[in-house]
N, C-alpha and C positions, 0 to 999 in steps of 0.2 A: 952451743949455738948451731953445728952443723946437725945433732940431732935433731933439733926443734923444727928447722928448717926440712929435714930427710918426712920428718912425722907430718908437717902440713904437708907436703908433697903427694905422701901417700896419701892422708884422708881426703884430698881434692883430687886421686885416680879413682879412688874406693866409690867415691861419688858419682864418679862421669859414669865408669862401669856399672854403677845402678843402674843409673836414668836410661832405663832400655828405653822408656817413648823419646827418648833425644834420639836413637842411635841414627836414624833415617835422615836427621839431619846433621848430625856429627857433632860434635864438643871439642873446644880447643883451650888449654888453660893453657898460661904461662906465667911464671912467675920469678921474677928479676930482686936481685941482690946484688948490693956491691961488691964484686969480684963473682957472682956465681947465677946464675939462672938456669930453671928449668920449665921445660914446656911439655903438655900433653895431650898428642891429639887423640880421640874415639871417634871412631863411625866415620860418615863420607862427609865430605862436608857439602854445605849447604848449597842447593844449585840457584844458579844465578837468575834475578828475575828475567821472565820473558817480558819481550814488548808485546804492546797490546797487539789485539787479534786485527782492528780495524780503527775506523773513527768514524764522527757522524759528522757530514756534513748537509746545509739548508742548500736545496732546489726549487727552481721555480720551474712549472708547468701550468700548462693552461686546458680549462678544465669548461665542461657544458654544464651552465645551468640550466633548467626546464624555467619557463616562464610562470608566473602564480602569480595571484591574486594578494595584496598586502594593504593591511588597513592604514592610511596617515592622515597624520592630524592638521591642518590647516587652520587658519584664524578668516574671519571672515566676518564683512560688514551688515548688518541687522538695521536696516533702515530702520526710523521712527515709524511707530503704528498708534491707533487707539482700538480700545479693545473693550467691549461691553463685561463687567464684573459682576456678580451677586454677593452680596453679606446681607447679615443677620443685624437689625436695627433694633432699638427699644424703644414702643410708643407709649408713652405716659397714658393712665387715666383721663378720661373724655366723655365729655356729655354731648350728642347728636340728633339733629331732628332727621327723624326717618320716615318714612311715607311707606303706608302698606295698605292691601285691599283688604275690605270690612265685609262681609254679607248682611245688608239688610232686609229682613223679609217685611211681607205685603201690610200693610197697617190700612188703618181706616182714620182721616184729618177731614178736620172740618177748615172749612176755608168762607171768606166773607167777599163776595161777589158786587161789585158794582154796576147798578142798573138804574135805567131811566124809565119814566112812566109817559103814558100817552101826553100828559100836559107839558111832559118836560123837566120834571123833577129827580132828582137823581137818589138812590136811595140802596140800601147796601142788605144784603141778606147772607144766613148762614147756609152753606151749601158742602155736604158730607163726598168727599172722596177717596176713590180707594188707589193709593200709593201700590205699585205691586212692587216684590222683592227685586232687590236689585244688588250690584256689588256697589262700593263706592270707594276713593281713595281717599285714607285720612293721613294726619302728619301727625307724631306721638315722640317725646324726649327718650330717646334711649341713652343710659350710663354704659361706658366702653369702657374696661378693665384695661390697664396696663398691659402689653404683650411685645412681645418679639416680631417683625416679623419681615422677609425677604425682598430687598429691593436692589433694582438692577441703577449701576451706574457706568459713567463712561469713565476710564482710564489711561492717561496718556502716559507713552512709553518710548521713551527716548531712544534715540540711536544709541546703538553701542557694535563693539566688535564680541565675536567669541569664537570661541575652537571646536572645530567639529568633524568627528570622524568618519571617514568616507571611503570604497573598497575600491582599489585602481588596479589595473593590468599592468602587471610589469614583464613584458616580454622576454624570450630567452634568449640568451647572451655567452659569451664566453669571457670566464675571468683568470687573471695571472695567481694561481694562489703558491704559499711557499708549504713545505713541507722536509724534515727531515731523514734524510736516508744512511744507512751504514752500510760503510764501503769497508771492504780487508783490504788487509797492507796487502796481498799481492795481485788483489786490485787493481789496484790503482794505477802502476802505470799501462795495463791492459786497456784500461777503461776509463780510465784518469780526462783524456784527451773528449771521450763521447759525451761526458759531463759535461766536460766545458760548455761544447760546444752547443748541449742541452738551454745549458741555461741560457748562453749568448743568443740563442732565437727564440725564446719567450722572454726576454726580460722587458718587452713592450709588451702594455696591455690592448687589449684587442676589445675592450668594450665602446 
């Protein structure tokens, strides 16, 4: 038993003494038996964590912005209106009396004359006249083909609201903004105190 125990001992030294990348941070075995224990250290041992270098903490300062121009949206009332429309109608087939000028040229009519004679008698003769060309207006059925065609109406358009955008000046101001900063531990109590006292005179905003 004490050999088994001698033989782990050594192959857990044989080991540490390998592990050259442990050496920088060192190896410690130990190992415990009723009535007996052995320990072994290698290398240096492990250095102890450092504390952090600083921390961050949130500051408020107050800051210029430049004035600009910014679009917003507004709802806004559209009184009732009427408002003249066009659409596209379909006129059925249709028959119409139409009136157009005619040329008629110069003819020769005989015409029958009413005359009286020296006793008194009345008596009627043919008498030849020359009509000259003339225009004249006639009236004739014209057929109207079914079609399309463009007519204006009036449409009424209720009140209503809606939203509309519009470009406003928004002048320049000065705002509280926050921002984080990192402070070192040996900072802090150098500086600790002008923090403070940072933030205590902007922590109103000034818009």
């Amino acid at each position: 038993m004490n050999k088994l125990f001698a033989s782990i001992a050594g192959i857990a030294l044989m080991g540490a003494v390998g592990a050259g990348s442990l050496q920088a941070q060192g190896v410690h075995i130990k190992i415990e038996k009723p009535g007996k224990s052995i320990e072994i250290k290698h290398g240096q041992p492990a250095p102890a964590p450092q504390p952090p270098a600083g921390h961050f903490i949130t500051v408020k300062k107050k800051v210029w912005v430049e004035g600009r121009y910014e679009t917003v949206c507004e709802t806004v009332w559209i009184p009732p209106t009427c408002r003249i429309v066009e659409e596209r109608v379909w006129v059925p087939a249709s028959c119409a009396i139409v009136e157009e000028k005619v040329y008629v040229p110069a003819q020769h009519v005989t015409v029958r004359e009413r005359r009286v004679d020296c006793c008194g008698h009345v008596y009627y003769v043919n008498v030849c006249q020359v009509i000259p060309a003339h225009y004249k207006t006639v009236q004739k059925h014209v057929d109207i083909p079914g079609h399309y065609k463009t007519v204006q109406r009036e449409v009424h358009v209720p009140g209503r609201y809606e939203k509309v955008e519009k470009q406003v000046w928004v002048p320049g101001r000065y705002e509280i903004v926050e921002e984080r900063v990192f402070v070192k531990n040996d900072d802090c109590h150098s500086h600790g105190k002008a923090v403070r006292v940072e933030v205590a005179a902007t922590g109103r905003s000034t818009r």
